[in-house]
N, C-alpha and C positions, 0 to 999 in steps of 0.2 A: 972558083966555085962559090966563096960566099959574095962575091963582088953578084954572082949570077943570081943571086939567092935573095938579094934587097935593092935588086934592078925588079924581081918580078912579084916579092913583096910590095913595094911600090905602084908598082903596076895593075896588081890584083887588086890593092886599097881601095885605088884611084878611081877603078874598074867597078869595082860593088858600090862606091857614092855613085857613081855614071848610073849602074843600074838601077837604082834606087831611085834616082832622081828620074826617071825613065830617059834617059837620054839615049839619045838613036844611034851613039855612034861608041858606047859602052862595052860590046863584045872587043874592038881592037885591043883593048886591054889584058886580055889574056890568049894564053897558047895555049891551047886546047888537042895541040899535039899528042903522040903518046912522050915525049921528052916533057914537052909542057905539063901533062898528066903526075909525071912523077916529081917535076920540079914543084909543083903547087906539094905537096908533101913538104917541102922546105918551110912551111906555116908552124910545123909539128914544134920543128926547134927556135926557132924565131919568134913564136909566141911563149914560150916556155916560162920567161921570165916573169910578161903580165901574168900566167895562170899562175906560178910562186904565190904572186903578189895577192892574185884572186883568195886563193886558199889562204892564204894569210890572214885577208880582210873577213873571209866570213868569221875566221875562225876567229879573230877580234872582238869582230861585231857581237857574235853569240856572248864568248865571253866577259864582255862589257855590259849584256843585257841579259845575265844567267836566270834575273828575276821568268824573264818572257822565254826564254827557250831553254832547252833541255841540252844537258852536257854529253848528250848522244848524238845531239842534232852536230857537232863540231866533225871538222874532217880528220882523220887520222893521213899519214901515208899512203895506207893500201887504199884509201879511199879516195884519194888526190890522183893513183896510178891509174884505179879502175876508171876516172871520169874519163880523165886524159886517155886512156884508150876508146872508153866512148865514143869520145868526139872525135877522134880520128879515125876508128877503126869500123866502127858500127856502119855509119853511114853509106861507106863504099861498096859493103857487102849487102846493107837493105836497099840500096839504090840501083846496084845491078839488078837486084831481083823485083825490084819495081819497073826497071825498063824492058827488061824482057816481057814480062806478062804485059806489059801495054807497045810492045813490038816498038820500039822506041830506042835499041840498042844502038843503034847511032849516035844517040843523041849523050849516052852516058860519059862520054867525056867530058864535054860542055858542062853539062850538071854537075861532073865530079869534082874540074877546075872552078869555077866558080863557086862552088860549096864550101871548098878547101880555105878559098880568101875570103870568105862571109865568115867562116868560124874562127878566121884569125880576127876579124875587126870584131866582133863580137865580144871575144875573149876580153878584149882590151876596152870598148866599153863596159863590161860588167864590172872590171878591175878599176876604172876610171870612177864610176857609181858608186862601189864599195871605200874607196881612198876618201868620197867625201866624210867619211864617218870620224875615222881618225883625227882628219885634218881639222874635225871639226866645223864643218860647214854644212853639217847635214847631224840632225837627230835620230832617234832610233825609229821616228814615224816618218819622216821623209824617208830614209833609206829605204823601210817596208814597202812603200808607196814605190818610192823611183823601180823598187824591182818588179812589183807587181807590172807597173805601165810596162818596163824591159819584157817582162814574159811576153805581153799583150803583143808588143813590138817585135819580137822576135818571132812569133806567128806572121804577120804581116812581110817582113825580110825572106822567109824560108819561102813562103809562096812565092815573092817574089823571083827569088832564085830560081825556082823549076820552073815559073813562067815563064821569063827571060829566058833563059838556060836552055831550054827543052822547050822553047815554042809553044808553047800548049795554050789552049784555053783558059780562060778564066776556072771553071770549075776544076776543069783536069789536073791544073795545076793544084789545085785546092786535093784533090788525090792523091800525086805524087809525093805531094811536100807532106802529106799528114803520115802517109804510111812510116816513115823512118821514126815522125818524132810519134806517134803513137806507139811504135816498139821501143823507142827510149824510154819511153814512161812506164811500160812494161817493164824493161829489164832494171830500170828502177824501183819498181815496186815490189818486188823479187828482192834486192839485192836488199 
């Protein structure tokens, strides 16, 4: 099982640089199965250890720079749980309901598998970004900067995902991808 588990992390990695780069032959990368569907789930735990790290480093970074940020802005546990459900759990449930209403249900596998390995490699670049802090390779104005550019970046990635993923047009895609993270930004500003 885990041997199957960092065959299709691998493969999913390999798969989101493929599509990223527009490369034409990018979908072989993933199983888009319903076996595949639930394997891409194996990200959850497989990334577990960058998001550790992730949490680790904001919560570094803040408290290294307590001048510039507030001792609230730090992640607690519950607040390291509720992300990590975010990112895995949100999604599935606003993207089904994004494909339904655009009659697209077909296509929600594809989107789901590919999404699953964009938020693994994701994960691991933010943690990658954050490490520069520490290690000292990066100030507390670089770090702000490199995240800022990541958000910007990360807009550009998620389009692309529904693009690729789901076929769609240029603008549509510009739809599909927005609806999910406009409701994360919602249930974050709630929370």
């Amino acid at each position: 099982m885990m041997r199957q588990a960092l065959q299709d992390m691998r493969s999913g990695v390999v798969g989101v640089f493929a599509l990223l780069m527009f490369k034409k032959d990018w979908r072989k990368h993933f199983d888009v199965s319903a076996e595949g569907v639930a394997r891409s789930f194996s990200g959850v735990i497989l990334a577990l250890p960058a998001f550790a790290f992730l949490i680790y480093g904001v919560n570094y970074f803040y408290a290294e720079n307590a001048a510039a940020y507030s001792s609230e802005m730090r992640f607690t546990l519950l607040d390291a749980v509720i992300s990590w459900a975010r990112f895995w759990l949100l999604f599935p449930v606003v993207a089904a309901g994004v494909v339904m209403v655009m009659g697209l249900k077909d296509r929600f596998a594809s989107w789901l598998v590919v999404h699953n390995w964009t938020v693994f490699v994701l994960v691991h670049v933010q943690a990658l970004l954050l490490a520069l802090y520490p290690a000292g390779l990066a100030d507390p104005g670089a770090i702000s900067q490199a995240m800022s550019l990541y958000g910007m970046l990360r807009l550009f990635v998620h389009w692309r995902v529904a693009h690729g993923s789901m076929a769609l047009p240029p603008v549509m895609a510009i739809v599909a991808a927005g609806i999910p993270m406009i409701i994360d930004r919602l249930i974050l500003s709630v929370t």
